[in-house]
Backbone as CSV, one residue per row, in Angstrom:
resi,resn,N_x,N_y,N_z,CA_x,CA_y,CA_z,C_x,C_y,C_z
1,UNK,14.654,-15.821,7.070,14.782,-14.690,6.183,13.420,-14.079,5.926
2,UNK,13.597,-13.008,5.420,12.112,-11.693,5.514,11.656,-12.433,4.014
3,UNK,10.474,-11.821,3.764,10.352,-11.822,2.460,9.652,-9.950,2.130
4,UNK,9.627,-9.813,0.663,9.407,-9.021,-0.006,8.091,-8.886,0.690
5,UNK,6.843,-7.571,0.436,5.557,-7.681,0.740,5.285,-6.055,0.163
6,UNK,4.339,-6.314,-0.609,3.899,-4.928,-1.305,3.088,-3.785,-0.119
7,UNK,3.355,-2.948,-0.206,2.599,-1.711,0.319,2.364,-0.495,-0.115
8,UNK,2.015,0.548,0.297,1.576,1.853,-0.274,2.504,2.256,-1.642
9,UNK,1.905,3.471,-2.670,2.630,3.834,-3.227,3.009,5.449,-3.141
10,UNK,4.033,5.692,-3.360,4.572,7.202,-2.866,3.719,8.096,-3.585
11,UNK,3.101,9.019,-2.849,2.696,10.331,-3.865,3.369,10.945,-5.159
12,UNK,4.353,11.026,-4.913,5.547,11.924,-6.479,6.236,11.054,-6.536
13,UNK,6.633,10.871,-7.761,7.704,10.330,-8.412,8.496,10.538,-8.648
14,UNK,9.751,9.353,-7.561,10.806,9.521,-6.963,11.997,8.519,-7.892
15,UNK,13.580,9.123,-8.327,14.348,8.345,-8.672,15.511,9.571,-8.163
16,UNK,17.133,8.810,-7.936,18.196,9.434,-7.230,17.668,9.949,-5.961
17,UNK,17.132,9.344,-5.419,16.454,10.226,-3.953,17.127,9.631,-2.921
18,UNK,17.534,10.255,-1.728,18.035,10.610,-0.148,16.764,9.269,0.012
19,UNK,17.177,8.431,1.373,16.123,7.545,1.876,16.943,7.098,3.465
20,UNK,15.992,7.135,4.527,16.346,7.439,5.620,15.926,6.438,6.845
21,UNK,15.654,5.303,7.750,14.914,5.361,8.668,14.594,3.513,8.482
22,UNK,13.646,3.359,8.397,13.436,1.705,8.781,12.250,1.409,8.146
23,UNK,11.876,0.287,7.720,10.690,-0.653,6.598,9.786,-0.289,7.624
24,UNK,9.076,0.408,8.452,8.301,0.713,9.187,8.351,2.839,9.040
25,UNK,9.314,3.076,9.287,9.600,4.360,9.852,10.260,5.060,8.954
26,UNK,10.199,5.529,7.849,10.765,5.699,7.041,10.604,7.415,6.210
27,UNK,11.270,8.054,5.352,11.334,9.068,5.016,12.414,9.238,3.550
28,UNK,11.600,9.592,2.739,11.984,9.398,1.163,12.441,11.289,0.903
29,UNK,13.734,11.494,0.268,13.804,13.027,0.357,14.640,13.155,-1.034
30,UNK,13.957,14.515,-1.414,14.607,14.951,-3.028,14.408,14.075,-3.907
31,UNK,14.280,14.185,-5.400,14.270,13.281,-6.250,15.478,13.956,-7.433
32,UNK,15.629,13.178,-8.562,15.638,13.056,-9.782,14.200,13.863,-11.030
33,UNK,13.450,13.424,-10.406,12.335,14.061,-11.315,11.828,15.337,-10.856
34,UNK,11.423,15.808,-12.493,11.203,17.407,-12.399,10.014,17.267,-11.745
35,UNK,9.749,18.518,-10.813,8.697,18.969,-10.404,9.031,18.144,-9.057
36,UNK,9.965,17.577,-8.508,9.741,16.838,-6.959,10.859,16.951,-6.717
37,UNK,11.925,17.735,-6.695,13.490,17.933,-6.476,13.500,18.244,-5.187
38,UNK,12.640,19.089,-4.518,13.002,19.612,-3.193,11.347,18.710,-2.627
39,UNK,10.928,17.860,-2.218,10.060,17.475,-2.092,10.478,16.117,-0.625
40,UNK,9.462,16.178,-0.289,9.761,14.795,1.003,8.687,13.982,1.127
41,UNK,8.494,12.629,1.606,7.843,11.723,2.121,8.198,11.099,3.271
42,UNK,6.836,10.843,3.881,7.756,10.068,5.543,6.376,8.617,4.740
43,UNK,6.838,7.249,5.854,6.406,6.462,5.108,6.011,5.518,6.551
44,UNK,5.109,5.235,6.772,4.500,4.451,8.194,4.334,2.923,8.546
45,UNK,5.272,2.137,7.203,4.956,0.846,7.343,3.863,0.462,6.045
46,UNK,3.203,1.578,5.678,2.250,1.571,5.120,1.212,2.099,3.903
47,UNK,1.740,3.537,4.623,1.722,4.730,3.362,2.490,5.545,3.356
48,UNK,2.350,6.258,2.514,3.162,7.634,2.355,2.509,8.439,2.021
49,UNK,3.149,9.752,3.056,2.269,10.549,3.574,3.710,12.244,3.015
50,UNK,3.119,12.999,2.496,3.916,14.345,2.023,4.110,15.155,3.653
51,UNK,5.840,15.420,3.435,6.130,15.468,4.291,6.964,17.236,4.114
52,UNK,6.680,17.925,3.253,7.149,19.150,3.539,8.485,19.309,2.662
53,UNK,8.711,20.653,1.947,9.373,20.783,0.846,10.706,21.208,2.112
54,UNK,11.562,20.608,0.620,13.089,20.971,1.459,13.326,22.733,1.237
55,UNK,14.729,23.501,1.613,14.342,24.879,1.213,14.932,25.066,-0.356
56,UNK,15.931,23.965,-0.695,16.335,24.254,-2.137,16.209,23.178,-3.062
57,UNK,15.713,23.480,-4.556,15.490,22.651,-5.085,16.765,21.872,-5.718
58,UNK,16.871,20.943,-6.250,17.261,19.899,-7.677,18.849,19.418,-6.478
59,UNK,18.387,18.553,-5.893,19.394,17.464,-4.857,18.835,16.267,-5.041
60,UNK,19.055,15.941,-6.572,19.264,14.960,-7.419,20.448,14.438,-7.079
61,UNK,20.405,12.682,-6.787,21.620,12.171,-6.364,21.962,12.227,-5.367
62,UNK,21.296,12.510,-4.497,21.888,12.884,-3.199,21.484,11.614,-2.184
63,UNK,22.013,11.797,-0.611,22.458,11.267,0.238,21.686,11.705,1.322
64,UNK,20.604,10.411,1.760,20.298,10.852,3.263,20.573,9.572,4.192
65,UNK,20.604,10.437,5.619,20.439,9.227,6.592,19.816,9.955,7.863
66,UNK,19.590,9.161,8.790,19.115,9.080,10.500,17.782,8.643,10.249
67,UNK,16.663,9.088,10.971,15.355,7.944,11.158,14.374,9.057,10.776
68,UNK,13.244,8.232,10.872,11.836,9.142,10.103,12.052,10.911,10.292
69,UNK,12.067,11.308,11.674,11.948,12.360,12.277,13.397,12.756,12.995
70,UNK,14.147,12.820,12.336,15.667,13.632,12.646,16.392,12.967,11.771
71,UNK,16.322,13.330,10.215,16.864,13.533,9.035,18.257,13.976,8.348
72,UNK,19.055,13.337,7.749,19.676,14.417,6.853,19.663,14.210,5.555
73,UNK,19.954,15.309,4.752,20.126,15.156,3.697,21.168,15.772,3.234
74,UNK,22.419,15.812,2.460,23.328,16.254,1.589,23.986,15.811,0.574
75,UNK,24.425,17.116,-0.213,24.829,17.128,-1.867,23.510,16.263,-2.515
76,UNK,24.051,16.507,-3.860,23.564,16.245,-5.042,24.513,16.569,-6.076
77,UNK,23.373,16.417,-7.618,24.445,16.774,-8.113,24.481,17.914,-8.573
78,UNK,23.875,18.998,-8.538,24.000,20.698,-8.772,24.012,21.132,-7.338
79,UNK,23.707,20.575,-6.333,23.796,21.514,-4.947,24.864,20.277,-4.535
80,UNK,26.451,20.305,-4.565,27.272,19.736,-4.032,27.536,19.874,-2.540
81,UNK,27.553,21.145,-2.307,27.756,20.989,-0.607,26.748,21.416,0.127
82,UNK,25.513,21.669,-0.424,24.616,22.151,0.416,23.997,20.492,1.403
83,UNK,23.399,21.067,2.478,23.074,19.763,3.608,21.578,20.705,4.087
84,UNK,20.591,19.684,4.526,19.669,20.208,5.151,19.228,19.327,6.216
85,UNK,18.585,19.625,7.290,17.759,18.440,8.160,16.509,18.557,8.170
86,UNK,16.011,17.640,8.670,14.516,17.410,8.868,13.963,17.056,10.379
87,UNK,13.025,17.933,11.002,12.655,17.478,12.459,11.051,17.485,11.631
88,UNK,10.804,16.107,12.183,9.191,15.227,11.703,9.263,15.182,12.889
89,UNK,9.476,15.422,14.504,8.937,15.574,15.714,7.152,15.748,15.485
90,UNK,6.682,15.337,15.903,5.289,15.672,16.179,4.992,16.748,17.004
91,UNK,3.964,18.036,16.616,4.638,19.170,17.634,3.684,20.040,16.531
92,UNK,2.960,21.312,17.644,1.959,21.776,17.162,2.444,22.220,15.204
93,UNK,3.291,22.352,15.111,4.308,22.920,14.001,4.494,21.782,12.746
94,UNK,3.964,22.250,11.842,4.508,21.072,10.678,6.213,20.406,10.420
95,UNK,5.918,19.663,9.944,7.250,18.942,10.121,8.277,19.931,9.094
96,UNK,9.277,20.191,9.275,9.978,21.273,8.703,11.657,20.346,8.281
97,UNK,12.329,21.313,6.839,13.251,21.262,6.579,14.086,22.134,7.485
98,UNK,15.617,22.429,7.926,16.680,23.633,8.177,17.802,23.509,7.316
99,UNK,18.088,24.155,6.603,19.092,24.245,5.950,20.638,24.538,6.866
100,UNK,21.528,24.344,6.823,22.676,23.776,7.786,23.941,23.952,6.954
101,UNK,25.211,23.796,8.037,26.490,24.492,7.081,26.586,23.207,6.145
102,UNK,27.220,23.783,4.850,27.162,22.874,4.020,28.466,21.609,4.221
103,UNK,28.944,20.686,3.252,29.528,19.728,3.587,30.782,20.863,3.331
104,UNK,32.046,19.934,3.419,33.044,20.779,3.405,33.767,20.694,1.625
105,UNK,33.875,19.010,1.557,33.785,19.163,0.080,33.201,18.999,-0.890
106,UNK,33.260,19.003,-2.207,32.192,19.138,-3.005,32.191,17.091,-3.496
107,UNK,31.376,16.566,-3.377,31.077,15.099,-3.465,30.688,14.697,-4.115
């Protein structure tokens, strides 16, 4: 069995947040707290590193999955069906949110 092992701490302060990817490879999205609602982190094993604002804010509560660099995120609890992705591709281009059709029901 693994054990626990401390590492970096996130730039903003994160609670109800989307979380995506692997104890190595990782990507922290939206929070609970004001001022970091539409906000992202990707996370290297090690640190965490700001990873580019989503396009809408307060997806509090919400739901992410897939790996560091091909993301999702959807609902919350004031943006119910909205969904966005994330390509963290490495690529002359900063790592970017797309906003995407939303879910179908409200969750």
């Amino acid at each position: 069995m693994g054990n626990w092992a401390t590492s970096g701490y996130m730039n903003k302060t994160r609670y109800y947040h989307g979380l995506a990817g692997t104890t190595s490879a990782a990507i922290a999205m939206a929070s609970g707290a004001a001022g970091n609602k539409n906000t992202s982190e990707t996370f290297n094993g090690a640190t965490w590193t700001n990873a580019g604002d989503l396009n809408g804010g307060d997806l509090e509560r919400t739901n992410g999955a897939g790996t560091q660099v091909a993301a999702l995120v959807a609902a919350g609890v004031t943006q119910l069906t909205r969904a966005e992705t994330f390509n963290g591709r490495p690529t002359r281009f900063q790592p970017k949110w797309d906003a995407i059709g939303g879910v179908n029901r409200r969750r």
